[in-house]
VMD Tcl script that builds the backbone (N, CA, C; Angstrom):
set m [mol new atoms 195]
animate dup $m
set s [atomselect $m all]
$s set {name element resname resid chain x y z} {
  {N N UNK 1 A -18.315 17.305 1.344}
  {CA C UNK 1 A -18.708 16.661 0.118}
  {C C UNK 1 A -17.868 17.191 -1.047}
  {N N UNK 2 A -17.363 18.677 -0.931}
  {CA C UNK 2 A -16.856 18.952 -2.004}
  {C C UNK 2 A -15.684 18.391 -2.330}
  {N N UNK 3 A -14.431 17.916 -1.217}
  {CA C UNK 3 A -13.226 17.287 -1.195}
  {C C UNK 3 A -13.424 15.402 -1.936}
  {N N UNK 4 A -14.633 15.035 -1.356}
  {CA C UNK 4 A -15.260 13.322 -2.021}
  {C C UNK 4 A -15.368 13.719 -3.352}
  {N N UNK 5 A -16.329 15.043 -4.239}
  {CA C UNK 5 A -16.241 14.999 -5.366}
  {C C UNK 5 A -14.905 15.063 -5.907}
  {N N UNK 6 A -13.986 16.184 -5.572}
  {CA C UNK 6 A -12.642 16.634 -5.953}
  {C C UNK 6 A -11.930 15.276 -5.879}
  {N N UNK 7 A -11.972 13.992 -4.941}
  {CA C UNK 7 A -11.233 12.588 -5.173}
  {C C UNK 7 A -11.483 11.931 -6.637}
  {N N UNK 8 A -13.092 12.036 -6.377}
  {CA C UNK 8 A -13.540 11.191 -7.770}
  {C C UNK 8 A -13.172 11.981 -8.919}
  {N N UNK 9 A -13.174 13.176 -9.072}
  {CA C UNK 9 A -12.881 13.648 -10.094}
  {C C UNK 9 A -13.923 14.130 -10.612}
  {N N UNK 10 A -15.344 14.383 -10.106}
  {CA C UNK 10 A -16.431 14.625 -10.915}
  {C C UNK 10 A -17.127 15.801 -9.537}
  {N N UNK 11 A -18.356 16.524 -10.040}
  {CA C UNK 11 A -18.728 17.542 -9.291}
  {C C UNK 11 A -19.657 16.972 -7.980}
  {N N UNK 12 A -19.800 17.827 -7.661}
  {CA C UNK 12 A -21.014 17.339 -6.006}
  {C C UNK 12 A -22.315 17.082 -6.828}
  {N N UNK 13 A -22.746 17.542 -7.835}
  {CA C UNK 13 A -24.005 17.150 -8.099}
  {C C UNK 13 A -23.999 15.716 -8.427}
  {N N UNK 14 A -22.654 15.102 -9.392}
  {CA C UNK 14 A -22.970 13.564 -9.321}
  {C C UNK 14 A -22.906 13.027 -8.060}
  {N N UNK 15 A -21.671 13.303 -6.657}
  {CA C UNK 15 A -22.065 12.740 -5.628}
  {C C UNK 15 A -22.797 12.662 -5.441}
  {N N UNK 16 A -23.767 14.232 -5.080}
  {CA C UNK 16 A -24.807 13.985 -4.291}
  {C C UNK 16 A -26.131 12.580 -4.852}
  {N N UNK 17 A -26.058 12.368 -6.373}
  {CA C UNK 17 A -26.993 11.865 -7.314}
  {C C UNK 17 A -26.446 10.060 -6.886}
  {N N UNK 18 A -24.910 9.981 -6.259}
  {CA C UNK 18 A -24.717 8.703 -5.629}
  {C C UNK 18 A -25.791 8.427 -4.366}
  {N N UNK 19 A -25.351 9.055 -3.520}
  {CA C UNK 19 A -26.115 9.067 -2.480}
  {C C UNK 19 A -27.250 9.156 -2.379}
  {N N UNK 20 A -27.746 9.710 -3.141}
  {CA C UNK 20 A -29.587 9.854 -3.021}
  {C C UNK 20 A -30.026 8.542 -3.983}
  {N N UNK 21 A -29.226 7.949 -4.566}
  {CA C UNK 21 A -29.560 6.383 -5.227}
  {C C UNK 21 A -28.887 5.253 -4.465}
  {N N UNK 22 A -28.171 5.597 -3.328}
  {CA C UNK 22 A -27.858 4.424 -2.633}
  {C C UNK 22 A -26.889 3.836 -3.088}
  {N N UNK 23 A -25.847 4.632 -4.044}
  {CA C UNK 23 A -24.706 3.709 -5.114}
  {C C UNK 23 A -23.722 3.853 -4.160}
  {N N UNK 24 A -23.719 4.477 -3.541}
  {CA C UNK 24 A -22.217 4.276 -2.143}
  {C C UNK 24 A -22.603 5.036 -0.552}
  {N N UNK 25 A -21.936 4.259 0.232}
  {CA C UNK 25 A -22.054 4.252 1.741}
  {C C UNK 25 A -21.728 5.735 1.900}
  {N N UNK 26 A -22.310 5.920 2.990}
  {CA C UNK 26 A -22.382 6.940 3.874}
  {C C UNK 26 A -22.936 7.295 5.017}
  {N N UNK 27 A -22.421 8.365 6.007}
  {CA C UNK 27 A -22.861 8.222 7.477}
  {C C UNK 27 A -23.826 9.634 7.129}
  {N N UNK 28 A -24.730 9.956 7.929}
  {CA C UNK 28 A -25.799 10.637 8.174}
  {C C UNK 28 A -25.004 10.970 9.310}
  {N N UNK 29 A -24.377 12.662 9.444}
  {CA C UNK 29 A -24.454 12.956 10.615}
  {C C UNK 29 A -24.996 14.414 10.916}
  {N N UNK 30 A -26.287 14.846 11.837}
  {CA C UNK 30 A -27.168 15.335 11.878}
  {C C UNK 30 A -27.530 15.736 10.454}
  {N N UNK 31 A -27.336 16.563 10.269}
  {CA C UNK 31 A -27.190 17.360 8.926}
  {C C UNK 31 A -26.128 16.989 7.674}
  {N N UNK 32 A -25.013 16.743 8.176}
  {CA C UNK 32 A -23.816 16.265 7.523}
  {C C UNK 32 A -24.047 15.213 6.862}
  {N N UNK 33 A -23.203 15.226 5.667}
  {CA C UNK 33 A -23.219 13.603 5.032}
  {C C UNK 33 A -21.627 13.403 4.731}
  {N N UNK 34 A -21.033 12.442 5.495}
  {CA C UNK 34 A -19.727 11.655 5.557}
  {C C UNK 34 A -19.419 10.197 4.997}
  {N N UNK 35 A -18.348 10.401 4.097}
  {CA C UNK 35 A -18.169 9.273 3.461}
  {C C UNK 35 A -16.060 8.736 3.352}
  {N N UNK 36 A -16.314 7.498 3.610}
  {CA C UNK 36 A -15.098 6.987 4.031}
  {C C UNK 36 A -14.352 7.180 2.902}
  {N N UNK 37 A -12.904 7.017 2.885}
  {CA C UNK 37 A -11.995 7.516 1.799}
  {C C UNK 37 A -11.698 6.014 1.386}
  {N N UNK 38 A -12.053 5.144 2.436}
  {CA C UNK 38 A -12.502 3.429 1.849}
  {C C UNK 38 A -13.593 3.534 0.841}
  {N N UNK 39 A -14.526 3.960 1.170}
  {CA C UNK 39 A -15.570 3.664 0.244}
  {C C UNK 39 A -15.506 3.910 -1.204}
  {N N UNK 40 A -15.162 5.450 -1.013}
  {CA C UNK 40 A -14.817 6.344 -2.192}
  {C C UNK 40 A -13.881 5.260 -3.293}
  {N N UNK 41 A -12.755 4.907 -2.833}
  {CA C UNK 41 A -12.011 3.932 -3.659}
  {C C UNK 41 A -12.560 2.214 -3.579}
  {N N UNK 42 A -13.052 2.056 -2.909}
  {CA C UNK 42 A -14.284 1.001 -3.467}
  {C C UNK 42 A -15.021 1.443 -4.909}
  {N N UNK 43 A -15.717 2.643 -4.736}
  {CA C UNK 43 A -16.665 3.086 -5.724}
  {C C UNK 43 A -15.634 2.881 -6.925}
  {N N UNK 44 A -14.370 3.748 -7.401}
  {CA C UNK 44 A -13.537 4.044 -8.067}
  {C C UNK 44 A -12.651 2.351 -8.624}
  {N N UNK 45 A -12.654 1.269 -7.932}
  {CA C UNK 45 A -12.132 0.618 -8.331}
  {C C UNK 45 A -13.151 -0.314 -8.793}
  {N N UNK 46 A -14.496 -0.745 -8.828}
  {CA C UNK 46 A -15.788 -1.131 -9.049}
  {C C UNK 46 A -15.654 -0.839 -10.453}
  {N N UNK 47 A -15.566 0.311 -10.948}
  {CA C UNK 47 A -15.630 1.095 -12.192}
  {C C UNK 47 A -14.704 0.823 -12.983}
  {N N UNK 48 A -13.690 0.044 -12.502}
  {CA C UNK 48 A -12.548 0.274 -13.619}
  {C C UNK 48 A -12.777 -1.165 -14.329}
  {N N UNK 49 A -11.838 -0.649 -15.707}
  {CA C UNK 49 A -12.472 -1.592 -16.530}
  {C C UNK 49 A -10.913 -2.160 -17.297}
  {N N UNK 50 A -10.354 -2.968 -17.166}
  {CA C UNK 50 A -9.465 -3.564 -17.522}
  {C C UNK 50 A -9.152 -3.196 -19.165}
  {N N UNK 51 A -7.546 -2.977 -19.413}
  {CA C UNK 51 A -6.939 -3.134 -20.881}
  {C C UNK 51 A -7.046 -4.474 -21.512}
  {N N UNK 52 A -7.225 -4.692 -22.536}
  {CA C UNK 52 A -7.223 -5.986 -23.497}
  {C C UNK 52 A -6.104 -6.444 -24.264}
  {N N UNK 53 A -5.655 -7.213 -24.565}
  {CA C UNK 53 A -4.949 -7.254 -25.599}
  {C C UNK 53 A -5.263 -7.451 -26.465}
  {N N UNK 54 A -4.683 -6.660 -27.410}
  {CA C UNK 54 A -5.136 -6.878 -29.211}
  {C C UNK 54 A -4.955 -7.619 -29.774}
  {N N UNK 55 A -3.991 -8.368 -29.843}
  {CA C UNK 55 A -3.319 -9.999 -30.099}
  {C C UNK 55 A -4.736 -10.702 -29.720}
  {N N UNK 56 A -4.354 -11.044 -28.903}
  {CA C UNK 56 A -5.427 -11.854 -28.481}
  {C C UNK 56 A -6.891 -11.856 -28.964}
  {N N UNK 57 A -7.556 -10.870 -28.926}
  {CA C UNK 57 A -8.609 -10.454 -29.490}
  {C C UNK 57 A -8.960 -10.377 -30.950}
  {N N UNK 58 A -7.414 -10.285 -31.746}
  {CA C UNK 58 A -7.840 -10.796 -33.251}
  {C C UNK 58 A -7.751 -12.082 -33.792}
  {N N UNK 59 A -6.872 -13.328 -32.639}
  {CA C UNK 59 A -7.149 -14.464 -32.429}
  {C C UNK 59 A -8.917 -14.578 -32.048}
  {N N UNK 60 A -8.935 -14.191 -31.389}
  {CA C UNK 60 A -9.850 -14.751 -31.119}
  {C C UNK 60 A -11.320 -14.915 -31.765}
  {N N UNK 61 A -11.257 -13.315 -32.897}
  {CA C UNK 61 A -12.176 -12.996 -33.955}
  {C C UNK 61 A -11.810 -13.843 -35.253}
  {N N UNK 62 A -10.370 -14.334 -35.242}
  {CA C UNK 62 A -10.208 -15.433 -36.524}
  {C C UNK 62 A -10.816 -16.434 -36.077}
  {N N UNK 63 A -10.835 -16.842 -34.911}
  {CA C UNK 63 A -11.040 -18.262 -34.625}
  {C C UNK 63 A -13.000 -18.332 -34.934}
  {N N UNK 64 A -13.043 -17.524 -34.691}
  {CA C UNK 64 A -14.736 -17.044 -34.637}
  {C C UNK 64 A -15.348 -16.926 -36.163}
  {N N UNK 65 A -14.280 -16.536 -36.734}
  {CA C UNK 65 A -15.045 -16.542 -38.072}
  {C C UNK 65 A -15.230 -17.918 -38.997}
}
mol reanalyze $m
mol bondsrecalc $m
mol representation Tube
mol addrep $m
């Protein structure tokens, strides 16, 4: 788990706070909890949030006013 946090960039306590809310896949093994390096960048690309253009966007606030 510690190498899945070290991908995302954030600590095991938010992983673990994924997993115990069901926000991303994972295998149950006995004891272990395993998670695909698919998933992980599923999670990571879910999240991302696109650049804007500024042009555009002050068109689009003239047109609005």
């Amino acid at each position: 788990m510690d190498e899945a946090a070290e991908y995302l960039g954030t600590g095991v306590r938010f992983l673990r706070r994924l997993i115990a809310e069901r926000r991303i896949p994972f295998h149950k093994v006995g004891k272990f909890v395993r998670i695909k390096i698919d998933d992980l960048e599923a999670f990571a690309a879910a999240g991302r949030v696109e650049a804007f253009d500024r042009e555009a966007v002050r068109r689009h606030v003239r047109r609005a006013s």
